[in-house]
MARKEVO-933355 format. One record per residue (C-alpha): residue in one letter; x negated, y negated, z negated; residue number from 1. Coordinates in nm, 3 decimals. Layout:
BEGIN
code a	px X	py Y	pz Z	pos NUM;
...
//
This chain:
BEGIN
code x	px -22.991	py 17.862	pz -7.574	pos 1;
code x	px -22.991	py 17.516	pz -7.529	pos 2;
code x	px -23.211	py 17.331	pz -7.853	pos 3;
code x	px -23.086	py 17.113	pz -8.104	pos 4;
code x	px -23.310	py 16.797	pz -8.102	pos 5;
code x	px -23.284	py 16.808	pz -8.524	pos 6;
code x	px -23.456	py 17.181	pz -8.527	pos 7;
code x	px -23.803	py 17.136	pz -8.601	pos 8;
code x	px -24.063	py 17.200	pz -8.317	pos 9;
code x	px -24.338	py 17.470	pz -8.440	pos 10;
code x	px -24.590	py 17.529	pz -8.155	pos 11;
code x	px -24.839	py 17.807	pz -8.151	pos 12;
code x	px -25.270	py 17.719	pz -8.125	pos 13;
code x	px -25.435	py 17.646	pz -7.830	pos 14;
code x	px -25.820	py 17.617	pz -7.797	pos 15;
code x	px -25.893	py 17.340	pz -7.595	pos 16;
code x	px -26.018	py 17.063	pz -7.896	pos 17;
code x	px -26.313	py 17.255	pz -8.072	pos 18;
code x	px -26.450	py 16.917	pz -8.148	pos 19;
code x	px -26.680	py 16.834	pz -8.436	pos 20;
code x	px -26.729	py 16.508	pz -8.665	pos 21;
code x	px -26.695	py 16.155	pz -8.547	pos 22;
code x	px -26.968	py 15.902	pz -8.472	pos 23;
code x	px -27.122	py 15.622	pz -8.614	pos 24;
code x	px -27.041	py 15.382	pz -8.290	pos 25;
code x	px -26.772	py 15.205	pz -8.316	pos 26;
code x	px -26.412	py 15.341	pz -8.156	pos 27;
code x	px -26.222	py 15.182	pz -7.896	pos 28;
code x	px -25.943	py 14.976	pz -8.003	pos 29;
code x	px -25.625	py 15.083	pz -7.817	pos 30;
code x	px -25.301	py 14.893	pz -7.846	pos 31;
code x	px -25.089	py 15.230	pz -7.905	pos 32;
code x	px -24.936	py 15.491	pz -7.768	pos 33;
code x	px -25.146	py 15.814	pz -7.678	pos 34;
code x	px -25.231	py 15.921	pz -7.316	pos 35;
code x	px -25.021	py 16.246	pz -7.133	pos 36;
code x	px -25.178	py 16.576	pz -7.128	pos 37;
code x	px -25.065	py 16.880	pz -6.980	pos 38;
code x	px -25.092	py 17.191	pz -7.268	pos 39;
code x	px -25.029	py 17.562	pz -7.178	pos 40;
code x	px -24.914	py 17.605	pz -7.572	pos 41;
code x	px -24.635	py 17.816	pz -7.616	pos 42;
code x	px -24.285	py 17.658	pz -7.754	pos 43;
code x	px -24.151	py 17.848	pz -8.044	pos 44;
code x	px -23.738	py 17.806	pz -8.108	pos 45;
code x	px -23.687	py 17.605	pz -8.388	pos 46;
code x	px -23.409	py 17.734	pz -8.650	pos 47;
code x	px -23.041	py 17.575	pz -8.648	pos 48;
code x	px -23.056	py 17.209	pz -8.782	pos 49;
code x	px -22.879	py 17.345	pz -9.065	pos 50;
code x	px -23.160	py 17.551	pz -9.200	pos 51;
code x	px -23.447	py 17.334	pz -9.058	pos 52;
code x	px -23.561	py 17.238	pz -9.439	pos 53;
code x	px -23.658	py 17.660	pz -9.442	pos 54;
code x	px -23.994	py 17.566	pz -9.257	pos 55;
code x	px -24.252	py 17.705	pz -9.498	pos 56;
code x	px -24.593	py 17.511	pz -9.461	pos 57;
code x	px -24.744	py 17.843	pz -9.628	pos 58;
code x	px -24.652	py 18.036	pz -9.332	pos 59;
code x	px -24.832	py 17.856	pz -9.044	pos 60;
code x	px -25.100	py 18.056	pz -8.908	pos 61;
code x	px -25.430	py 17.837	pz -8.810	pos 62;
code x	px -25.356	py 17.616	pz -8.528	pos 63;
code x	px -24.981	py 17.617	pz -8.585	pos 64;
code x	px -24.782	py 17.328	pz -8.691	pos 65;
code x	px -24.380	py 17.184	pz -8.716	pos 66;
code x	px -24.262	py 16.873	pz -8.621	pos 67;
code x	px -23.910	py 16.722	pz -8.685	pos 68;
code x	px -23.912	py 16.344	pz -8.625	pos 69;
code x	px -23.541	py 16.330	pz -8.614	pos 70;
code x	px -23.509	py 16.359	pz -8.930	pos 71;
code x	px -23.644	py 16.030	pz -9.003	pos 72;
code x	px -23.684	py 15.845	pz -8.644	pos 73;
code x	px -23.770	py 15.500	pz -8.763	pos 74;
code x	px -23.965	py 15.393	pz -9.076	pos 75;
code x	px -24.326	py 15.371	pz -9.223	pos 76;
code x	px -24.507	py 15.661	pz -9.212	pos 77;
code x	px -24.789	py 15.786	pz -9.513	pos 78;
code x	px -25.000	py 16.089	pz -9.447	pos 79;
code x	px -25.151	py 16.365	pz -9.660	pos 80;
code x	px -25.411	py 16.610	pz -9.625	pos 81;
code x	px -25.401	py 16.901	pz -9.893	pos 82;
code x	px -25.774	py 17.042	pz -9.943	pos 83;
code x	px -25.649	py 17.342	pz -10.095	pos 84;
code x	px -25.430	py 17.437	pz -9.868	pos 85;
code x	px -25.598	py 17.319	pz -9.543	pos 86;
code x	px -25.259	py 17.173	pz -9.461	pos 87;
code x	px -25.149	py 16.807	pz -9.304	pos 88;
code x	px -24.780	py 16.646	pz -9.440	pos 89;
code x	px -24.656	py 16.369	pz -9.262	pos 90;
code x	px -24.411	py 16.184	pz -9.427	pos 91;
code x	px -24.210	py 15.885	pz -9.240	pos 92;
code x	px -23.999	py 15.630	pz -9.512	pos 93;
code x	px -24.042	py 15.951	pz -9.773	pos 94;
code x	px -23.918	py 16.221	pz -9.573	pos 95;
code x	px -24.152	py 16.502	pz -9.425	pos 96;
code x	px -24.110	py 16.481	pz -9.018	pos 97;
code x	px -24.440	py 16.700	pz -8.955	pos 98;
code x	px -24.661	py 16.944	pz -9.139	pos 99;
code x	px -24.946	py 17.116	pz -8.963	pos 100;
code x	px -25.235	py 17.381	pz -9.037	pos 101;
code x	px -25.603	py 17.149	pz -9.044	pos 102;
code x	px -25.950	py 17.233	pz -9.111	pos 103;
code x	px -26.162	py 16.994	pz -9.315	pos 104;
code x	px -26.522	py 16.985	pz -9.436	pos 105;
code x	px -26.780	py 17.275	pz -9.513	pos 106;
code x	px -26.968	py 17.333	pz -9.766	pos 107;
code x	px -27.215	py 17.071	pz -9.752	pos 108;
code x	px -27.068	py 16.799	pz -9.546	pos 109;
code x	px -26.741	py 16.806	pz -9.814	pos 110;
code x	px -26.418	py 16.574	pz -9.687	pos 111;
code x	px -26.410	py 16.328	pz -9.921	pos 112;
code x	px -26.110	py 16.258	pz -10.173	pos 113;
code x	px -25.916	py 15.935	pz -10.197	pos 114;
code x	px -25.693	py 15.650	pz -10.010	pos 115;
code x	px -25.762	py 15.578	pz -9.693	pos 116;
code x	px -25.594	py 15.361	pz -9.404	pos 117;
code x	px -25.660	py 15.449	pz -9.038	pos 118;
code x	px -25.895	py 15.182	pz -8.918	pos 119;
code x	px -25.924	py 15.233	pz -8.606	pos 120;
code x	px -25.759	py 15.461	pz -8.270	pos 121;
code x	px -25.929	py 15.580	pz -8.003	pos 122;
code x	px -25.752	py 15.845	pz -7.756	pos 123;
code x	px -26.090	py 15.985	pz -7.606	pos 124;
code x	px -26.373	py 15.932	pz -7.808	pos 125;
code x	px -26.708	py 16.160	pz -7.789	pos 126;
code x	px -26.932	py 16.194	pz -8.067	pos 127;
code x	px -27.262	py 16.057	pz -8.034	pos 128;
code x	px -27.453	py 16.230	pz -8.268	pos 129;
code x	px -27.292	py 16.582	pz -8.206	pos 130;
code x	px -27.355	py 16.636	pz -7.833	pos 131;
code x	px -27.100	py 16.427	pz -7.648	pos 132;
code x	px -26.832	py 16.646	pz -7.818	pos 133;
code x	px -26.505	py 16.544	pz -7.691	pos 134;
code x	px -26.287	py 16.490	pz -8.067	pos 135;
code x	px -25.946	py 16.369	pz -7.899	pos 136;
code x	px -25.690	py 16.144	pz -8.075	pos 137;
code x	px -25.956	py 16.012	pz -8.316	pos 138;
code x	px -25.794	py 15.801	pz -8.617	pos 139;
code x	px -26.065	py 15.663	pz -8.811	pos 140;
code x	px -26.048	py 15.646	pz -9.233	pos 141;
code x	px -26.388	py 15.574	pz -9.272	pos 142;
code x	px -26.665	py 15.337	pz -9.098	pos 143;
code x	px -26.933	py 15.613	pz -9.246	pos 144;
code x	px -26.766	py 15.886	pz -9.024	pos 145;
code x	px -26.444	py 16.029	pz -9.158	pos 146;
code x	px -26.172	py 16.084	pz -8.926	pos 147;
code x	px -25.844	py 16.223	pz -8.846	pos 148;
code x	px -25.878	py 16.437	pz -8.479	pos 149;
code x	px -25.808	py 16.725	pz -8.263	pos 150;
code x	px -26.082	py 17.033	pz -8.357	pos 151;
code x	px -26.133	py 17.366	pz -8.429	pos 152;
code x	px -25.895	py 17.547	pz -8.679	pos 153;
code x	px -26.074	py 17.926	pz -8.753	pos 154;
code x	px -25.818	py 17.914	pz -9.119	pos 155;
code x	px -26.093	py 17.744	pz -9.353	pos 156;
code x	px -26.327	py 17.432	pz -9.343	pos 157;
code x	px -26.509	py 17.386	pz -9.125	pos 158;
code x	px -26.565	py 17.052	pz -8.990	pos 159;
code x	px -26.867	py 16.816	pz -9.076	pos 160;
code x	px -26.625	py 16.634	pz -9.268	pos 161;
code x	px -26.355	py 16.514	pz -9.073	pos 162;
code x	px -26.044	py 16.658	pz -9.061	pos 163;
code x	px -25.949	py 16.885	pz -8.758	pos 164;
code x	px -25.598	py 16.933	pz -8.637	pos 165;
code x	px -25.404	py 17.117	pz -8.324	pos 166;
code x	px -25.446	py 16.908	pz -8.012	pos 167;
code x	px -25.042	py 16.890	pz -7.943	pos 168;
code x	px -24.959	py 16.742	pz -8.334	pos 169;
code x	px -25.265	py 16.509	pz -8.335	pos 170;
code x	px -25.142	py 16.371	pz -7.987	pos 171;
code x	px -24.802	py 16.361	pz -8.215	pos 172;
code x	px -24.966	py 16.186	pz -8.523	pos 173;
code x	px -25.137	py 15.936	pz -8.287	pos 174;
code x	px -24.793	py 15.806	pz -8.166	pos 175;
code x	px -24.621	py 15.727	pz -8.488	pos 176;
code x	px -24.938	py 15.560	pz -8.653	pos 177;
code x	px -25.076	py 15.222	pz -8.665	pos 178;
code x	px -25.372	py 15.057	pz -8.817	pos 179;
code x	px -25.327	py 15.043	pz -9.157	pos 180;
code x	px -25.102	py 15.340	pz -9.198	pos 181;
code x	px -25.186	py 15.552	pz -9.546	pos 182;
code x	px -25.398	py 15.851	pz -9.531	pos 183;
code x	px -25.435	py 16.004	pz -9.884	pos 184;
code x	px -25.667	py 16.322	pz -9.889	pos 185;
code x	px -25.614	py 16.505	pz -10.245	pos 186;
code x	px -25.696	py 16.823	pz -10.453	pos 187;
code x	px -25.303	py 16.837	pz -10.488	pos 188;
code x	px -24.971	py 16.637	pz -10.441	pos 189;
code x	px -24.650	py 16.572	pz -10.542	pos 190;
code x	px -24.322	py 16.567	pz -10.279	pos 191;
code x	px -24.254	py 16.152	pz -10.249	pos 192;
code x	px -23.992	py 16.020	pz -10.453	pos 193;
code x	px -23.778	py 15.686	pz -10.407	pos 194;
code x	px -23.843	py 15.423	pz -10.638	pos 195;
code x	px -23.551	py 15.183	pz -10.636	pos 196;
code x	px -23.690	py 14.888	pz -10.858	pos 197;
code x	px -23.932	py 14.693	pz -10.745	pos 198;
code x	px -24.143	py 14.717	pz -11.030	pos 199;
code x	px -24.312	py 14.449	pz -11.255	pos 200;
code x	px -24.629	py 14.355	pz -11.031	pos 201;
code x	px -24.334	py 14.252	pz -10.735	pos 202;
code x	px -24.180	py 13.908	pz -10.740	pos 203;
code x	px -23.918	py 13.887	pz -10.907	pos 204;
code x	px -23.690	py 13.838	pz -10.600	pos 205;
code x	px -23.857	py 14.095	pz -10.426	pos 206;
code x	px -23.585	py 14.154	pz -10.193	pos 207;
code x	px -23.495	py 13.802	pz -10.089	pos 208;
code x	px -23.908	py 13.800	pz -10.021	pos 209;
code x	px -23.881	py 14.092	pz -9.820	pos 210;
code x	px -23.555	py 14.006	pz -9.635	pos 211;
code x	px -23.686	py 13.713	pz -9.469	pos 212;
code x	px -23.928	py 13.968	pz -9.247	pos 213;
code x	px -23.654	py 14.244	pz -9.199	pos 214;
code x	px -23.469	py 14.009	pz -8.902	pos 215;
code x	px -23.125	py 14.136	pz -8.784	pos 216;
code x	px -22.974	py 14.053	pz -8.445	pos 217;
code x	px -22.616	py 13.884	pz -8.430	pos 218;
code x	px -22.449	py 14.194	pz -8.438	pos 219;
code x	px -22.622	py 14.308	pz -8.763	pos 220;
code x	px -22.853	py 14.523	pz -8.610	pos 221;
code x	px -23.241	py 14.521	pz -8.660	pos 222;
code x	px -23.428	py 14.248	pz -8.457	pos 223;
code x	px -23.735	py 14.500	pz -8.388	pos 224;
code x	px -23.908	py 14.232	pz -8.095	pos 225;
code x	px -23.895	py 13.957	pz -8.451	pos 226;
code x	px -23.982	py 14.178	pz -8.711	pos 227;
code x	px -24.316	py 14.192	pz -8.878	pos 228;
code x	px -24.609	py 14.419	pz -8.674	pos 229;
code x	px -24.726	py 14.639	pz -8.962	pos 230;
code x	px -25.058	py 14.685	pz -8.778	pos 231;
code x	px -25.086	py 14.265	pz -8.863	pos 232;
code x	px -24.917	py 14.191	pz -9.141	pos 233;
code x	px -24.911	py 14.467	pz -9.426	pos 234;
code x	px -25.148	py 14.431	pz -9.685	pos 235;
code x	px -25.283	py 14.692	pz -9.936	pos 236;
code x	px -25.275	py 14.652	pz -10.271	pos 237;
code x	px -25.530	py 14.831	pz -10.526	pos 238;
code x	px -25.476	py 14.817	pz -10.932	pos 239;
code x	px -25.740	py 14.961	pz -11.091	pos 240;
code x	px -25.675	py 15.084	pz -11.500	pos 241;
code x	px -26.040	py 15.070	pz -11.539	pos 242;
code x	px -26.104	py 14.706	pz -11.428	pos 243;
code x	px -25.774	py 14.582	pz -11.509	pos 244;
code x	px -25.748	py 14.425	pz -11.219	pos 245;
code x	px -25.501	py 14.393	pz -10.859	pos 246;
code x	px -25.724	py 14.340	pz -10.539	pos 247;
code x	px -25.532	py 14.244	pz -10.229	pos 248;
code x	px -25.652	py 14.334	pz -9.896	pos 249;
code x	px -25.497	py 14.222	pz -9.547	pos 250;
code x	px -25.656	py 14.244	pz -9.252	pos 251;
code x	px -25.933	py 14.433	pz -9.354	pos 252;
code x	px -26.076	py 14.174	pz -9.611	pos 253;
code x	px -25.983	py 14.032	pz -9.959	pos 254;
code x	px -25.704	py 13.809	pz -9.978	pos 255;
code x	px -25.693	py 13.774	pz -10.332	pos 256;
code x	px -25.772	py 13.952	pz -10.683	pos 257;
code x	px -25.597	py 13.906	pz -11.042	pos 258;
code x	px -25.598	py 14.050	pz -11.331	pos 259;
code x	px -25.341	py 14.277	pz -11.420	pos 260;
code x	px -25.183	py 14.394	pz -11.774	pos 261;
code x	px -25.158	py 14.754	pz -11.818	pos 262;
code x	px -24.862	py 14.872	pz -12.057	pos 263;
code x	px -24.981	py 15.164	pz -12.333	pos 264;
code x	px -25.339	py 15.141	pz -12.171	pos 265;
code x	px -25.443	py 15.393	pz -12.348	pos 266;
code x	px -25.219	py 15.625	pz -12.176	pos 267;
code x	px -25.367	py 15.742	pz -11.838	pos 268;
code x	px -25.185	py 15.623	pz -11.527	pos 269;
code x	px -25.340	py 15.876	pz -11.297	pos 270;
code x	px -25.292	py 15.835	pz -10.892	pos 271;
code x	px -25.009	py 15.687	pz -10.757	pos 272;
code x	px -24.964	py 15.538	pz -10.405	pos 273;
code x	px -24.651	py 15.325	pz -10.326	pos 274;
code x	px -24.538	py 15.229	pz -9.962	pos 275;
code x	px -24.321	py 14.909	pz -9.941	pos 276;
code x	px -23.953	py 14.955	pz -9.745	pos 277;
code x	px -23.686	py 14.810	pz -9.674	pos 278;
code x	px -23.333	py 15.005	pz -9.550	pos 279;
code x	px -23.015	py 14.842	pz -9.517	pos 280;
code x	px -23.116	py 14.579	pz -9.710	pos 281;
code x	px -23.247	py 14.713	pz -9.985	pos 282;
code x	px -23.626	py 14.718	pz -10.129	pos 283;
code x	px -23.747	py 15.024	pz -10.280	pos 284;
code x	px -24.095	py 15.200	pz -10.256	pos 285;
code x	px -24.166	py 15.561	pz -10.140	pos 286;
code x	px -24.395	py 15.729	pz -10.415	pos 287;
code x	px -24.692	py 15.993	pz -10.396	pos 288;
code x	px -24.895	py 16.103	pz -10.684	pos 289;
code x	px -25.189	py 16.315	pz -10.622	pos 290;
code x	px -25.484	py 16.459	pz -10.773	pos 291;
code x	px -25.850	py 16.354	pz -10.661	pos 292;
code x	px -26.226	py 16.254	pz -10.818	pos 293;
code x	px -26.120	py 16.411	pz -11.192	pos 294;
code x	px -25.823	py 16.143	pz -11.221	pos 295;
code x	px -25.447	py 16.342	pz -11.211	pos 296;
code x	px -25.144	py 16.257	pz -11.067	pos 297;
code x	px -24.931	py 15.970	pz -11.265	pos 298;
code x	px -24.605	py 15.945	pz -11.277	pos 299;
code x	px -24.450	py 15.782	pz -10.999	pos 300;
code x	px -24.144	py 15.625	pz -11.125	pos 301;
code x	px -24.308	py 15.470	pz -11.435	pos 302;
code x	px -24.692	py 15.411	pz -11.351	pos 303;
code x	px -24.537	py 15.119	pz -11.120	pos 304;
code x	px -24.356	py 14.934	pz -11.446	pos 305;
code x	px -24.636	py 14.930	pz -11.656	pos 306;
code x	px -24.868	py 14.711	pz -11.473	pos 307;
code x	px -24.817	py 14.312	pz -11.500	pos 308;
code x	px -24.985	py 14.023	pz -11.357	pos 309;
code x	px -24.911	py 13.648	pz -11.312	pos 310;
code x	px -24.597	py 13.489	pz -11.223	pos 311;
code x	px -24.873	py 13.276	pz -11.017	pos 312;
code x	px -25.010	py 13.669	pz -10.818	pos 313;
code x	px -24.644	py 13.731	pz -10.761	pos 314;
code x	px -24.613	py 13.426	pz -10.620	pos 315;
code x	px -24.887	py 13.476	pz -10.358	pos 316;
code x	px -24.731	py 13.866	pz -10.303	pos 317;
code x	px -24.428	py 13.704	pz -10.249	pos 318;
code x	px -24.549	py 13.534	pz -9.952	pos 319;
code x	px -24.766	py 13.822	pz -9.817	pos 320;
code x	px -24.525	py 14.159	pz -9.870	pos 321;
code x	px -24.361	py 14.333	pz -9.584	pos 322;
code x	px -24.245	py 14.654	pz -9.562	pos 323;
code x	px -24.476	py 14.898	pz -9.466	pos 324;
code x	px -24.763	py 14.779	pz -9.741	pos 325;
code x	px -24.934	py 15.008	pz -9.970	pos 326;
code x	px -24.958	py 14.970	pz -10.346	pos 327;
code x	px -25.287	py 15.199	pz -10.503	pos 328;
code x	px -25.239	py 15.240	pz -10.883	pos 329;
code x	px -25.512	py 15.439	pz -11.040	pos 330;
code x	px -25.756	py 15.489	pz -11.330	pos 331;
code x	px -26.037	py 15.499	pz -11.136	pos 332;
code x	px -26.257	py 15.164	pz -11.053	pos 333;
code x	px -26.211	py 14.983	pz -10.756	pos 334;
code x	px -26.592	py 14.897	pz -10.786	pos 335;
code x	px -26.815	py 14.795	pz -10.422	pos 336;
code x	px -26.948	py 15.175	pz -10.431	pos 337;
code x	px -26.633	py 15.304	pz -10.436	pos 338;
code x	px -26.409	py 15.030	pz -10.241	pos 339;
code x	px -26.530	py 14.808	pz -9.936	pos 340;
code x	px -26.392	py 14.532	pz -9.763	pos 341;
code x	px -26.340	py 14.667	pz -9.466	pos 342;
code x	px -26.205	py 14.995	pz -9.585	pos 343;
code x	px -25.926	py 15.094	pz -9.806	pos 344;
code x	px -26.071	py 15.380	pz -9.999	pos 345;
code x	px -26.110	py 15.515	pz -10.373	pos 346;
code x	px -26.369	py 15.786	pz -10.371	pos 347;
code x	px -26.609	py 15.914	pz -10.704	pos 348;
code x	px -26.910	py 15.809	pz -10.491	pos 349;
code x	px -26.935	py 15.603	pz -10.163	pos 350;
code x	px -26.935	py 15.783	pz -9.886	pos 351;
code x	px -27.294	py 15.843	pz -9.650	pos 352;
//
């Protein structure tokens, strides 16, 4: 029986990336796309379209995994690895296209919790400090050696702190990620919810801001060759409830910081992360709250309205916001040993 293109793909383990944790040396920086392998996996049928959303993430067995990009073919994509339950969700414009068994740290070389973007892509790296071990479709969150890859996946961590995924879905991942893309590794998470408003750190004519980089050819349709590269242009935004403070980050360093007002601020506003689109016009942000370093999930639909600053910061936003960027509210500080330029990350301690 022929296969719907909408039924999700689930594909079986194979053995052939037992790799271990990422080097210290520096990655190769690839323009995109991942190279062709030939796997001897075995294709599972996916269920009718229909009943595609039955996929249970609790049923994978260790190397297994389900992808289902048609159900959300073109967008920004944020990514979330579940400690707990040794699982990876991939979520493209707020809408899970992939979810796949993984295997993160051991005892002793722990993953670390937080926000991460991937800072770097390299299709065949080898570690150099674990035996030339091949770690395929590396996606670096960390300069201090964190990374998304291809590894062994015995059902439980063990990695030396990376996180390990089937060969076949990190080739997957790889493809539909840029630099900058979100990678938030937590204790526990909620399902992403649309946020329609823009919110009350977002210029006030947040759309008309946005609409000048979402470019439409003559007959309406998006100009993709004009629009903004995300890999370039999105910026990540931090707002810490313990500083009081927005820090702006593009292209790896700080654009700008400002202070910021926090509404009830002696209510927690626990983790949120917000990524910037824009469909058909219209600006909303996809939300994820998670738990992570002893701060809880906030509430994702009001954390966003009761944070404040300038009409002078929105006025710099205004001019940097595309779709695609990140907005970090949390409780926790945004301090040097917690945040560096280079990397966006939120952890209890920095990471060594």
């Amino acid at each position: 029986m022929r296969r719907d293109p909408s039924d999700p793909v689930i594909r079986e383990p194979n053995d052939r990336a037992d790799a271990i944790a990422p080097s210290r040396r520096g990655l190769l920086r690839l323009a995109g796309g991942a190279a062709a392998l030939t796997l001897g996996t075995a294709l599972l049928e996916g269920r009718p379209a229909a009943r595609a959303q039955e996929v249970n993430a609790d049923d994978l067995k260790p190397g297994q995994y389900a992808w289902y990009p048609d159900r959300a073919p073109e967008g920004f994509v944020a990514i979330i690895v579940s400690l707990p339950d040794q699982r990876c969700y991939v979520y493209r414009n707020g809408v899970r296209i992939g979810v796949s068994t993984c295997s993160t740290g051991k005892p002793g070389h722990q993953t670390p919790v937080g926000v991460f973007t991937i800072l770097q892509k390299d299709v065949d790296h080898h570690s150099s400090i674990y035996n030339d071990a091949s770690m395929p479709f590396t996606e670096r969150l960390t300069w201090s050696g964190v990374a998304l890859h291809a590894g062994g996946l015995p059902g439980y961590p063990s990695s030396h702190g990376c996180v390990h995924l089937p060969l076949e879905f990190s080739k997957l991942l790889f493809a539909v990620t840029h630099y900058g893309t979100p990678v938030i590794i937590a204790d526990s998470h909620s399902q992403p919810v649309d946020v329609l408003h823009p919110g009350l750190v977002m210029p006030a004519d947040a759309t008309t801001a946005i609409q000048k980089d979402d470019p439409k050819n003559a007959n309406g349709t998006p100009d993709k060759e004009a629009a903004p590269d995300p890999a370039q242009d999105a910026v990540a935004m931090i707002i810490s409830g313990a500083s009081k403070e927005l820090t702006v980050i593009k292209d790896g360093v700080t654009a700008f910081t400002a202070p910021a007002t926090i509404k009830d601020a002696d209510i927690p506003l626990g983790n949120v992360v917000y990524v910037l689109k824009s469909v058909g016009g219209e600006v909303s942000w996809t939300a994820l709250s998670f738990e992570g370093n002893g701060a809880s999930g906030g509430k994702a639909a009001s954390a966003i309205d009761r944070v404040t600053v300038s009409a002078a910061a929105n006025q710099q936003l205004a001019k940097l916001l595309v779709p695609g960027s990140t907005l970090f509210i949390t409780d926790l500080p945004a301090t040097p040993d917690t945040r560096s330029d280079k990397d966006f990350v939120i952890l209890s301690q920095a990471t060594s």
